[in-house]
KEPA-639902 format. One line per 4 residues: for each residue x, z, y of C-alpha. Coordinates in nm, 4 decimals. Example, Ala and Ser with C-alpha at 12.3 -4.5 7.8 and 13.67 -1.06 7.14 Angstrom:
KEPA-639902
1.2300/0.7800/-0.4500 | 1.3670/0.7140/-0.1060 $
end
This chain:
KEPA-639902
3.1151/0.4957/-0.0330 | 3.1057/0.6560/-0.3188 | 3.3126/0.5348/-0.6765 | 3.2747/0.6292/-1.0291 $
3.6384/0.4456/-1.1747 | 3.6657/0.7394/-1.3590 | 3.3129/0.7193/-1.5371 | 3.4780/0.5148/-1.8430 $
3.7433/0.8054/-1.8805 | 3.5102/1.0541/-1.9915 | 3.4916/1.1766/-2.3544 | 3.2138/0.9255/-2.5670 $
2.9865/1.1200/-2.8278 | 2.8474/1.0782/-3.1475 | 2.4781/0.9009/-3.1301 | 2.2205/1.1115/-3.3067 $
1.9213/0.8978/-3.3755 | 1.6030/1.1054/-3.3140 | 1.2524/1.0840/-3.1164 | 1.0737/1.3059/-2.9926 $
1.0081/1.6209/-2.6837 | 1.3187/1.8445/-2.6295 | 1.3488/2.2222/-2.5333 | 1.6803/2.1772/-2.4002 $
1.8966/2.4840/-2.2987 | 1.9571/2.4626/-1.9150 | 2.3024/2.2408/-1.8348 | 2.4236/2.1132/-1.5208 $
2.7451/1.9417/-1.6937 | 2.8633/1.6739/-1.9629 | 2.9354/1.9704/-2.1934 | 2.8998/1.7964/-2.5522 $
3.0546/1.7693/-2.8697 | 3.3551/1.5043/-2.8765 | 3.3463/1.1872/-3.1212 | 3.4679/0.8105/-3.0599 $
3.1587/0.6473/-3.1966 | 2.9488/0.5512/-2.9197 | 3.0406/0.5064/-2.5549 | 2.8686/0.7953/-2.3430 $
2.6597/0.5714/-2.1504 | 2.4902/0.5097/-2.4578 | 2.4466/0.8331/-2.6231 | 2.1131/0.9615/-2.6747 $
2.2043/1.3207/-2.7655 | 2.3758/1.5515/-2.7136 | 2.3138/1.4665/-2.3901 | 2.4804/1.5093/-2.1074 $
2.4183/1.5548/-1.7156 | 2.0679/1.6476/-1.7636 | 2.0116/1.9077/-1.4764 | 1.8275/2.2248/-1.5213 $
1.5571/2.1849/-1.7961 | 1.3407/2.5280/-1.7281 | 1.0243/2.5225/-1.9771 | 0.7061/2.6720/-1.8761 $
0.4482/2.8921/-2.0906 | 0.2257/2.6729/-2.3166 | -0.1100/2.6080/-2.1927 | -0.4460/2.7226/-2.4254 $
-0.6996/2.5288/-2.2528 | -0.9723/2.6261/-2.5044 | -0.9575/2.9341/-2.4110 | -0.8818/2.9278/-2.0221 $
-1.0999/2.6029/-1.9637 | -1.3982/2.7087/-1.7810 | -1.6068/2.3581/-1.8298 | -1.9019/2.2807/-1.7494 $
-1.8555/2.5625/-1.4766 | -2.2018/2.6128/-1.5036 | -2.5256/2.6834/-1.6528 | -2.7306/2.3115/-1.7293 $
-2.3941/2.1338/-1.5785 | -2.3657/1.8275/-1.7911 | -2.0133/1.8717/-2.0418 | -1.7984/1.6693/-1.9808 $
-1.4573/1.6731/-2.2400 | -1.1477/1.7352/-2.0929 | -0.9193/1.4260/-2.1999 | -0.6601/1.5863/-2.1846 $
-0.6536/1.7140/-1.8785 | -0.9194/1.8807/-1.7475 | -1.0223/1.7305/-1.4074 | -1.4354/1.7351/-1.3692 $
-1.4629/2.0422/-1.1575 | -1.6878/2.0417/-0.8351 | -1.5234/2.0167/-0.5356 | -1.7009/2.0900/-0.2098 $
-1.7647/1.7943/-0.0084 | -1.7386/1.5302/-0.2868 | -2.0176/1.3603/-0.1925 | -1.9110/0.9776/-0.3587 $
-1.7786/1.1463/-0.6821 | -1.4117/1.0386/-0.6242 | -1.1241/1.1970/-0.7485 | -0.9023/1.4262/-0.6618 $
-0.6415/1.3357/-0.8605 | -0.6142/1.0272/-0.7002 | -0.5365/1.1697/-0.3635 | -0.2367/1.3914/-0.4507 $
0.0267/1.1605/-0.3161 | 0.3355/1.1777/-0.5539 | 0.1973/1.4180/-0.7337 | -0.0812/1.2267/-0.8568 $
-0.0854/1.1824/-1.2437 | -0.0540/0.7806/-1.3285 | -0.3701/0.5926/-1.2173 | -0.3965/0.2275/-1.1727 $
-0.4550/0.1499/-0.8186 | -0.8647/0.1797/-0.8106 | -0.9055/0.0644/-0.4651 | -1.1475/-0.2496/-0.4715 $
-0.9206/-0.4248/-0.2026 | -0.6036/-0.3264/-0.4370 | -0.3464/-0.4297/-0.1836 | -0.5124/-0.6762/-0.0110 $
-0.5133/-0.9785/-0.2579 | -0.7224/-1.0687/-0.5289 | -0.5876/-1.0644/-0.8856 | -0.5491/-1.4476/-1.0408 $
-0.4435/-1.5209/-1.3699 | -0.1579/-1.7491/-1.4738 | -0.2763/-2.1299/-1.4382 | -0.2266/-2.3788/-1.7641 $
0.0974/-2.5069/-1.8412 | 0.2964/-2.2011/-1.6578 | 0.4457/-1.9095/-1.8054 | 0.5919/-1.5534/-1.7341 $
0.9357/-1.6349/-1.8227 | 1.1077/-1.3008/-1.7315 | 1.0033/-0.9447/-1.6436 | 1.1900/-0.6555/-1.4406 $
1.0086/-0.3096/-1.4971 | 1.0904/-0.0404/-1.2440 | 0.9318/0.2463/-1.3190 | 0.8887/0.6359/-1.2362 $
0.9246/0.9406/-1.4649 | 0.6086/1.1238/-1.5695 | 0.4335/1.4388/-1.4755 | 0.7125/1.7382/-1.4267 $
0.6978/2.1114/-1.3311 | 0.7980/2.1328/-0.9702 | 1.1936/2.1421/-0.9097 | 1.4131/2.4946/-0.9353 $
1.3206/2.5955/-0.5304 | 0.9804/2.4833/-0.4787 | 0.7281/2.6232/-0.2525 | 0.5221/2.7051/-0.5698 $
0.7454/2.9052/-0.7423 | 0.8191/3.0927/-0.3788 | 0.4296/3.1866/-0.3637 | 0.4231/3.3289/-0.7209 $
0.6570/3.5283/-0.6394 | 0.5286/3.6357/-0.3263 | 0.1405/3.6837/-0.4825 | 0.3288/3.9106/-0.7659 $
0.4863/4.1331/-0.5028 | 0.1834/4.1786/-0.2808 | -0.0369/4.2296/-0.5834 | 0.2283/4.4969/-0.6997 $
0.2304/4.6299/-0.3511 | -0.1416/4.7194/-0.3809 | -0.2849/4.3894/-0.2063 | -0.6464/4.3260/-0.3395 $
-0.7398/3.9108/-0.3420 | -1.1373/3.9330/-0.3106 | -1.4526/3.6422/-0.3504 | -1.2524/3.2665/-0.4436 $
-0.9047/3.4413/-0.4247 | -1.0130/3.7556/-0.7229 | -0.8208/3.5517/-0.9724 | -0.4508/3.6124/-0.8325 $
-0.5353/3.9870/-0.8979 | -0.3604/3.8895/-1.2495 | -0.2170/3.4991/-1.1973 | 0.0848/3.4888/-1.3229 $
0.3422/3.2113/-1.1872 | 0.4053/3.0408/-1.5387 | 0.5305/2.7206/-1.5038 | 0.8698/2.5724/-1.5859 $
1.1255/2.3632/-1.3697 | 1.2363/1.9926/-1.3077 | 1.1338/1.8432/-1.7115 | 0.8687/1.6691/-1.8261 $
0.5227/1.8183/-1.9115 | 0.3224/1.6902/-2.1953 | 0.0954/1.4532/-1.9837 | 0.4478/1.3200/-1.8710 $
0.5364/1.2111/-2.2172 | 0.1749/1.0730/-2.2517 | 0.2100/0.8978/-1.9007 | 0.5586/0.7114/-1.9994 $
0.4077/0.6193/-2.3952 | 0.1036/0.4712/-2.2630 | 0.2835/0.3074/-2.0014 | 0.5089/0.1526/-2.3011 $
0.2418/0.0414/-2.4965 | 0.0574/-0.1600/-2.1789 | 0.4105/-0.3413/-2.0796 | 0.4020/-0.4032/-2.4600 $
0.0341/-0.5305/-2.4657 | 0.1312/-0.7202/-2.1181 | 0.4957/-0.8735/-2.1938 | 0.5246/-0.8154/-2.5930 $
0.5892/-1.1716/-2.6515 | 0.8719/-1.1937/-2.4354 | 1.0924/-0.9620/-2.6667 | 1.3388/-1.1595/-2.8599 $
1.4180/-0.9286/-3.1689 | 1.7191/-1.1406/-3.2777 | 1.9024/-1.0550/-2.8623 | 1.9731/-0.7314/-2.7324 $
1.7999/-0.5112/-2.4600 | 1.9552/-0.2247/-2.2715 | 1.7488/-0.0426/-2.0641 | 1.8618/0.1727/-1.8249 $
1.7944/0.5348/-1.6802 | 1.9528/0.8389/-1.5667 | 2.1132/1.1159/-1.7309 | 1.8381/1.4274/-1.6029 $
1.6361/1.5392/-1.8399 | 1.2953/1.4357/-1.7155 | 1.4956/1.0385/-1.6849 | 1.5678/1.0742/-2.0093 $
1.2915/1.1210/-2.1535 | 1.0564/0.9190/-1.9899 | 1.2554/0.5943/-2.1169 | 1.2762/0.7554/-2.4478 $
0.8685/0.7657/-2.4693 | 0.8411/0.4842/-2.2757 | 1.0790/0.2863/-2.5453 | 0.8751/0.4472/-2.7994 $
0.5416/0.3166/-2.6926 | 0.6673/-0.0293/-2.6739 | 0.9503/-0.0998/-3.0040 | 0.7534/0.2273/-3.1901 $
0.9475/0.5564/-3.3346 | 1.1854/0.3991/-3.4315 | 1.3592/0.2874/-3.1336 | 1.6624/0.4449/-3.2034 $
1.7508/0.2751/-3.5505 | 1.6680/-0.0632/-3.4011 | 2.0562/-0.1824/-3.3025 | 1.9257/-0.4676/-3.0574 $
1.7470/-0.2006/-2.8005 | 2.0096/-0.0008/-2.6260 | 1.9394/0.2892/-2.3756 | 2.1984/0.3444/-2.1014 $
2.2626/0.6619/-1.9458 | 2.3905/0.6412/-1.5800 | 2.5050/0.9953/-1.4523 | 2.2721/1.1797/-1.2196 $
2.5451/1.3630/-1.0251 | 2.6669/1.4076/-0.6342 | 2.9888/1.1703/-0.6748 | 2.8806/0.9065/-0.8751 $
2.7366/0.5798/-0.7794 | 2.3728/0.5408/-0.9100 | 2.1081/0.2636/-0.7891 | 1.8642/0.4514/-0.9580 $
1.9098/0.7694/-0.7570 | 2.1033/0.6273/-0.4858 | 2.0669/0.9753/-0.2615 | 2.3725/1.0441/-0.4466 $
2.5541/0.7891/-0.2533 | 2.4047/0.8623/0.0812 | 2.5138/1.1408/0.2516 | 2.2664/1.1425/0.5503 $
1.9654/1.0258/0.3234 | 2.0126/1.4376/0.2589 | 2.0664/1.5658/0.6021 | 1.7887/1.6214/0.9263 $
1.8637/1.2383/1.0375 | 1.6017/1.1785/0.7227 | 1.4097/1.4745/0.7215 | 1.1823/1.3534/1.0423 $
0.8815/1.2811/0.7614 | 0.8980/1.6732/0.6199 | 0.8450/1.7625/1.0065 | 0.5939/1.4885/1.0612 $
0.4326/1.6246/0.7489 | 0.4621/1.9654/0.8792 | 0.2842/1.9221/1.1963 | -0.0511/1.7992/1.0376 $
-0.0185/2.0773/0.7480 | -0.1088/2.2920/1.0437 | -0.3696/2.1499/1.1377 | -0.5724/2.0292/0.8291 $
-0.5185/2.3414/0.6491 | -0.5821/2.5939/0.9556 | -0.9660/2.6300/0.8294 | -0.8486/2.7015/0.4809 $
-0.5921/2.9616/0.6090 | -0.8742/3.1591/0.7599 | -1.0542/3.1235/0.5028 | -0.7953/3.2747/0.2737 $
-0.6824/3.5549/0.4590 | -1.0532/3.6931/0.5114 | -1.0109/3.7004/0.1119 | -0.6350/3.8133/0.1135 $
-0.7272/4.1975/0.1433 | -0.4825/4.2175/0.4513 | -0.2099/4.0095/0.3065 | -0.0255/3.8005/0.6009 $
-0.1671/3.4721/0.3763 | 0.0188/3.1798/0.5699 | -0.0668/2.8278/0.5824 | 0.2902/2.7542/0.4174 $
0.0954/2.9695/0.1483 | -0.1773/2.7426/0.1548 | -0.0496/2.4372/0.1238 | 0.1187/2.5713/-0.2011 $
-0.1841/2.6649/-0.3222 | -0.3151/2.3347/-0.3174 | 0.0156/2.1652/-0.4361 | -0.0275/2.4178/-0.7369 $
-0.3206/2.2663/-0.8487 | -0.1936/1.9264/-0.9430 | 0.1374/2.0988/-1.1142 | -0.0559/2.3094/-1.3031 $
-0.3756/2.1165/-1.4198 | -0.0606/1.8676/-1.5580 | 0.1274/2.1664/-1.7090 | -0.1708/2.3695/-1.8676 $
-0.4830/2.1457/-1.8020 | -0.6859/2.3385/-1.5483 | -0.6026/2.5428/-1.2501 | -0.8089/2.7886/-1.0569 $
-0.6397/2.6627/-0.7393 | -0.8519/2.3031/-0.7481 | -1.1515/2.4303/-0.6431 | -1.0490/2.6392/-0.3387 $
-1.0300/2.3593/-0.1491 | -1.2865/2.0585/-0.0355 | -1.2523/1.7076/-0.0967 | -1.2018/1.6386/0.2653 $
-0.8525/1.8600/0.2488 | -0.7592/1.6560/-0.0342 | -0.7634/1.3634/0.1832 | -0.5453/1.5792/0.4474 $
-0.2927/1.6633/0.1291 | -0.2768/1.2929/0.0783 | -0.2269/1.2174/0.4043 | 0.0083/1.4674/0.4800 $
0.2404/1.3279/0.1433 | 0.2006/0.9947/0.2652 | 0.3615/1.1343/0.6367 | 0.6472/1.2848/0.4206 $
0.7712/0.9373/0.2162 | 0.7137/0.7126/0.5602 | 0.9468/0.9261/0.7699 | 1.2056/1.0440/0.4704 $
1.1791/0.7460/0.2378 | 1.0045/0.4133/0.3419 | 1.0245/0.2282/0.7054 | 1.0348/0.5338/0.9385 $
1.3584/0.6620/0.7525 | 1.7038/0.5664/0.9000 | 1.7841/0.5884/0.5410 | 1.4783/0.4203/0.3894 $
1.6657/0.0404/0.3173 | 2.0366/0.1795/0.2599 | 1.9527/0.4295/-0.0330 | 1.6965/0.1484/-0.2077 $
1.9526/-0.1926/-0.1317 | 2.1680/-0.1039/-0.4267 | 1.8930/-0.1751/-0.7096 | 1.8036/-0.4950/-0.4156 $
2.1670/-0.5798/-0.5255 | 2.1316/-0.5575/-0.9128 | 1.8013/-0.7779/-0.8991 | 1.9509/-1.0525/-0.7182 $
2.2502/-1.0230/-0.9523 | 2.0426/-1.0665/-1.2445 | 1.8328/-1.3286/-1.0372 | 2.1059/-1.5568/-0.9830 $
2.2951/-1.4560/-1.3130 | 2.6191/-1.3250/-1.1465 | 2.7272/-0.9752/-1.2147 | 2.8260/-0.6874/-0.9261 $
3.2060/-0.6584/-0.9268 | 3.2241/-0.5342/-0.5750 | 2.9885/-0.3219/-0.3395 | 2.9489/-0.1423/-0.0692 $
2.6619/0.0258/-0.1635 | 2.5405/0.2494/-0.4573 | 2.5771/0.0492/-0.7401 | 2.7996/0.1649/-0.9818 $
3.0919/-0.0961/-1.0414 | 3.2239/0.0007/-1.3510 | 2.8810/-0.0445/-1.4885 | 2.7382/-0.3866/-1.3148 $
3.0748/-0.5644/-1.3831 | 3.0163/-0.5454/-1.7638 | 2.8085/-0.7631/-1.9941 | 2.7509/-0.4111/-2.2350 $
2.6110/-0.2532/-1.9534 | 2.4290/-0.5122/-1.7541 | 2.3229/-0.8122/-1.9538 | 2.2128/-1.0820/-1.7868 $
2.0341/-1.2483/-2.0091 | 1.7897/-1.0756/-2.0877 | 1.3708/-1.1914/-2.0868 | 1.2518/-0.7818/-2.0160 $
1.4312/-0.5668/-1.7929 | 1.3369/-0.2139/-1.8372 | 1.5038/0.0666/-1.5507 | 1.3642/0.4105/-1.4640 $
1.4386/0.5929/-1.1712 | 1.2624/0.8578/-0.8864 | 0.9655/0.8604/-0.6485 | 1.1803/0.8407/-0.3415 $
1.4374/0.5866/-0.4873 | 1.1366/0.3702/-0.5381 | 0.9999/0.4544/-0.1938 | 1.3572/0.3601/-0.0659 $
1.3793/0.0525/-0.2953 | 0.9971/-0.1086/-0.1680 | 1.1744/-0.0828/0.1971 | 1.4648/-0.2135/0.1123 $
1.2529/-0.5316/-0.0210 | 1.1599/-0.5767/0.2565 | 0.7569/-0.5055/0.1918 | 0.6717/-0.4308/0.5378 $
0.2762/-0.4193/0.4642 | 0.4096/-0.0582/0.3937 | 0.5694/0.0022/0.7193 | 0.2332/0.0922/0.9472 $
0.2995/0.3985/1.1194 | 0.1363/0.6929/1.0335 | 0.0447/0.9490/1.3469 | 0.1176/1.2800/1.2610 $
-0.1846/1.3790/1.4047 | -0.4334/1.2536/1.1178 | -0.5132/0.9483/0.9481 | -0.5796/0.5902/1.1089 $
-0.8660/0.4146/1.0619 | -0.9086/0.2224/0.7321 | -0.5702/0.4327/0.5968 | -0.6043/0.3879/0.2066 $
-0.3263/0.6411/0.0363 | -0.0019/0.5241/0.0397 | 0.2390/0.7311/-0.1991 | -0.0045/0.7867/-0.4614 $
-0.0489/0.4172/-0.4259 | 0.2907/0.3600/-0.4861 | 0.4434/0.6504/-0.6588 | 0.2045/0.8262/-0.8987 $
0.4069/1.0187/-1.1948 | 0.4486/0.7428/-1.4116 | 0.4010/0.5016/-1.1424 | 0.5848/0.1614/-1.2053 $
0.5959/-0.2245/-1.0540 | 0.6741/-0.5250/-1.2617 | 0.8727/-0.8223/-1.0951 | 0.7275/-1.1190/-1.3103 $
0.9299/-1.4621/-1.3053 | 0.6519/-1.7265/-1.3672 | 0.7619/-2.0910/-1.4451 | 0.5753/-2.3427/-1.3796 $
0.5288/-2.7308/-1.4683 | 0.4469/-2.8405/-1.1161 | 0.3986/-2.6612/-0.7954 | 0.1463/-2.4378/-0.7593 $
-0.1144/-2.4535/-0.5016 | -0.1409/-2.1988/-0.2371 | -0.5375/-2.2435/-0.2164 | -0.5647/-2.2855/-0.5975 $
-0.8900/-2.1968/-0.7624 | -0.9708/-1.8997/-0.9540 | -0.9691/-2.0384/-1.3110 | -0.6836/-2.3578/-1.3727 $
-0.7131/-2.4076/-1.7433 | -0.6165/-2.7369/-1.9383 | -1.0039/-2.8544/-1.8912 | -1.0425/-2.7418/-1.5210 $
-0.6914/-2.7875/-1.3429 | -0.8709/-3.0194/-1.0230 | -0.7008/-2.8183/-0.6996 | -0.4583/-2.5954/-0.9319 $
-0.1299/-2.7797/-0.8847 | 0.0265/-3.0089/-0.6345 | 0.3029/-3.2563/-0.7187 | 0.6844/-3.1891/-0.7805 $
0.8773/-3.0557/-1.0580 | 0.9732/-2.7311/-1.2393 | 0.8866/-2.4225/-0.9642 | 1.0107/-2.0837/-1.0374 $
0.7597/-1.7519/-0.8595 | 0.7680/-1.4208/-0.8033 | 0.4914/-1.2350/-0.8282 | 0.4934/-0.8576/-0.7648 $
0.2461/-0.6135/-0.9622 | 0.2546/-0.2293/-0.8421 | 0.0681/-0.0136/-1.0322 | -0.1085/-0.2682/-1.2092 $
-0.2285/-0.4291/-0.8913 | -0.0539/-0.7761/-0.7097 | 0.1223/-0.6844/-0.3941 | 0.1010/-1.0009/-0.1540 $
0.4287/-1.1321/-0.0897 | 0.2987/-1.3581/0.2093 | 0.2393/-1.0035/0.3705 | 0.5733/-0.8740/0.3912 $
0.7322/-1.2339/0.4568 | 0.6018/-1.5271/0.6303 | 0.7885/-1.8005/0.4340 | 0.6629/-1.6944/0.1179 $
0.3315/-1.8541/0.2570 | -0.0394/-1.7119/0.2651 | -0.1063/-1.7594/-0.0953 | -0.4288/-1.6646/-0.2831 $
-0.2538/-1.5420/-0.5827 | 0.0370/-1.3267/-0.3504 | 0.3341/-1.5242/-0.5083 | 0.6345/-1.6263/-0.3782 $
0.8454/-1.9196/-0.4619 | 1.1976/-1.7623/-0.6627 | 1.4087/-1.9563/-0.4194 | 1.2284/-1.8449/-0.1094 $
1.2256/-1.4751/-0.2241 | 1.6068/-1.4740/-0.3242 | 1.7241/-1.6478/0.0278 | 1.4507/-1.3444/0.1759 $
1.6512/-1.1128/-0.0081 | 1.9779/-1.2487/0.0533 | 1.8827/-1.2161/0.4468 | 1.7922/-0.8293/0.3553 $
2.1036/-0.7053/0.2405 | 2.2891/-0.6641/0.5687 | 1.9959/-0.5173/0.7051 | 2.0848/-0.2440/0.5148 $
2.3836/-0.1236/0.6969 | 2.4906/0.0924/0.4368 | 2.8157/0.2300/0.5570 | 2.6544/0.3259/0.9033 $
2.2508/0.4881/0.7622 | 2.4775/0.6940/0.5060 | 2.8517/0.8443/0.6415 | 2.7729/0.7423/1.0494 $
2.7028/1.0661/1.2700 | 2.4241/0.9896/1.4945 | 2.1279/1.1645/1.6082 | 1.8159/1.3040/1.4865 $
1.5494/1.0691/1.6709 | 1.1826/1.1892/1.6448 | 0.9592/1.0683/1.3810 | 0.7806/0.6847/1.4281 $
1.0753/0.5894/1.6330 | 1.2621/0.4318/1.3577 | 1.0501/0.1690/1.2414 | 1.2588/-0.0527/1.0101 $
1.4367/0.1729/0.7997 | 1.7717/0.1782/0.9346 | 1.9093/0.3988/1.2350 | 1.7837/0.3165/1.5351 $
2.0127/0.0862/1.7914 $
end
């Protein structure tokens, strides 16, 4: 396991109070000017840690948006991002977007069935007493080494080689590979500022100006920011002047403990043992994209067009409609490859990330930790996990008594965190040979940029009944409560939508609403932990197995 003792000895900076987006100069170190002021965890800027922070070319969507694509089409305005182009195939005018796994821009979960419960509102005499926000950054270039980048390249080279693109493919002729690396876009900033201002509309009255909130993120760039906008959509502008909201900075580096990127911490969650998804993912690439392939190279003008090359085509189309607000890459393919690239996202988080990973409940059981600890008001002065000591032992850096808990963290923490829960409603296996019956999308489900779940803590007077009706107000509460005293729930909202906590764990009950009692999901969660085995998913050497034989997210036996 991995320690951060020395975090506390490094140098603390001067805070600079400002808002706003950042073209920050490319740092992978805590380079900064020195000053005693304010401890480092808590310094806004300069900052330090941040990871590369590569800026793209601006977009001009007036010019380059080609809307309504064609003569008598019906205009519709881009808002921002252009995203009503025809696809082939879309026969029940769904959306793309929506079916772009991870790299879905925010959507509240539109499936009519959500997941699997209906939504009920809070009966008469109860109350949301406490809130714990987890939430994703927002819309980002693609990291430094991505597949994308790797085709640009390779396009610019064959076109400067001599290689003609003909028909759907004419436009790479003079496509240039322009976007950035790793930080926000603009629609990220957007994504994390409207998210702000619904947790604001939702849980506004819960914020106690006269206590103090620290929220907490990471020190990369795109982490950064997306609590800064975030904060900014819920307190306003001026965040930064108000001394009772605190943002803490927990270093994004390999050797330092981190619950909110806890990959840090886990060697093996890096390694083949927890690569089986990529492979899984890999397999059906082939075969949903082999029509698109051929259909590429009879356009490629002789170049060897690959499906690796296709499938970064495609991925290029949600990075840069978020980056510039249209891309010529949508199009090329049909709605029913969508549905293969969400599929084939979904194949990559099950077997890296969620239940089929032997690392899935080890990296997410650290932030499993921190919950309970502010659940049952105790702080974290010893692990064996990811959680960083230092900072879980101190009041300053994780208050326990506070009514809105605000964190932000990755896609495939969060992935790792839902399986560390315990959620098993997201444990189905997925066959790497195409999509079971009924499959609804799973990671853009779960982790859309800017995705986010909210643990409520509802208290109520009596309670509540597992069958209760629809509506309980004061003048029709017949059915709504049963007797006993004070009762404490849980009830778990992902993307806007309940998750069903009688799903995942049979003591919680089958319950209308998808509650669970507090007590019943603590001693659930208490049972979790060891479950985990930390020590052994992260530092052990054992084998690669292949993919869908680890089904509960820890090394097989």
């Amino acid at each position: 396991m991995l320690f951060i003792a020395s975090f506390l000895a490094l140098l603390s900076f001067s805070r600079a109070a400002r808002f706003g987006g950042r073209q920050a100069t490319p740092t992978t170190t805590g380079e900064a000017l020195a000053s005693t002021t304010v401890p480092d965890y808590f310094q806004i800027s300069p900052p330090i840690f941040q990871g590369p922070t590569v800026t793209g070319s601006a977009p001009f969507l007036a010019e380059t948006n080609p809307a309504p694509f064609a003569v008598g089409n019906t205009y519709v305005p881009n808002a921002p991002l252009e995203t009503s182009e025809p696809i082939a195939g879309n026969t029940n005018n769904g959306s793309i977007f929506q079916l772009m796994g991870n790299l879905s821009p925010y959507f509240a979960n539109p499936f009519p069935q959500g997941f699997g419960v209906n939504e009920y509102p809070i009966p008469t005499g109860a109350n949301i007493s406490q809130v714990h926000l987890l939430s994703r950054h927002g819309s980002r270039y693609p990291t430094s080494s991505s597949s994308q980048a790797l085709l640009g390249q390779t396009i610019q080279n064959a076109t400067a080689a001599g290689y003609k693109f003909t028909g759907a493919l004419s436009f790479l002729n003079t496509w240039k590979y322009n976007l950035g690396a790793e930080v926000l876009v603009q629609k990220g900033h957007q994504e994390l500022f409207d998210s702000g201002v619904l947790h604001y509309y939702q849980y506004g009255a819960l914020y106690n100006p006269n206590t103090t909130i620290v929220a907490r993120t990471t020190t990369q760039a795109r982490m950064r920011e997306s609590a800064e906008y975030f904060l900014a959509g819920f307190f306003g502008l001026n965040w930064e002047q108000n001394p009772q909201v605190k943002l803490e900075f927990i270093i994004e580096q390999e050797g330092f403990n981190n619950s909110l990127i806890a990959s840090n911490a886990c060697n093996n969650s890096n390694g083949a043992v927890s690569n089986t998804g990529s492979t899984a993912q890999n397999q059906y690439v082939a075969t949903y994209l082999a029509n698109a392939t051929q259909r590429f190279r009879s356009m490629a003008g002789g170049f060897n067009w690959t499906v690796q090359d296709t499938y970064a085509a495609q991925e290029l189309c949600p990075y840069e409609t978020v980056a510039f607000g249209y891309s010529e890459f949508c199009n090329l393919f049909t709605y029913q490859e969508y549905e293969g690239l969400s599929y084939s996202l979904d194949l990559e988080f099950a077997g890296n990330n969620l239940f089929q990973s032997p690392t899935g409940r080890a990296v997410g059981i650290g932030y499993v930790q921190e919950l309970l600890g502010r659940l049952e008001q105790h702080y974290i002065t010893a692990s064996n996990t990811s959680d960083n000591v230092t900072l879980d032992s101190m009041p300053s850096t994780f208050p326990l008594n506070q009514t809105l808990y605000f964190d932000f963290s990755h896609d495939t923490n969060i992935a790792s965190i839902v399986t560390a829960l315990g959620l098993t409603q997201f444990a189905t296996y997925l066959p790497p040979t195409g999509p079971p019956a009924g499959h609804t999308p799973l990671s853009s489900g779960i982790v859309p940029f800017g995705g986010h779940f909210d643990v409520e803590i509802i208290t109520a007077p009596h309670p509540v009944s597992e069958s209760r009706p629809f509506s309980c107000t004061a003048g029709n509460s017949t059915g709504c409560y049963t007797s006993g005293g004070t009762t404490k729930y849980v009830h778990l909202v992902l993307n806007q939508r309940t998750v069903p906590l009688g799903k995942s764990y049979a003591a919680c009950g089958n319950r209308v609403d998808g509650w669970c009692e507090l007590s019943t999901f603590i001693a659930w969660q208490q049972s979790n932990l060891p479950l985990a085995r930390f020590d052994y998913s992260c530092n052990a050497n054992y084998s690669v197995v292949p993919y869908g034989q680890v089904t509960n997210g820890v090394p097989v036996s």
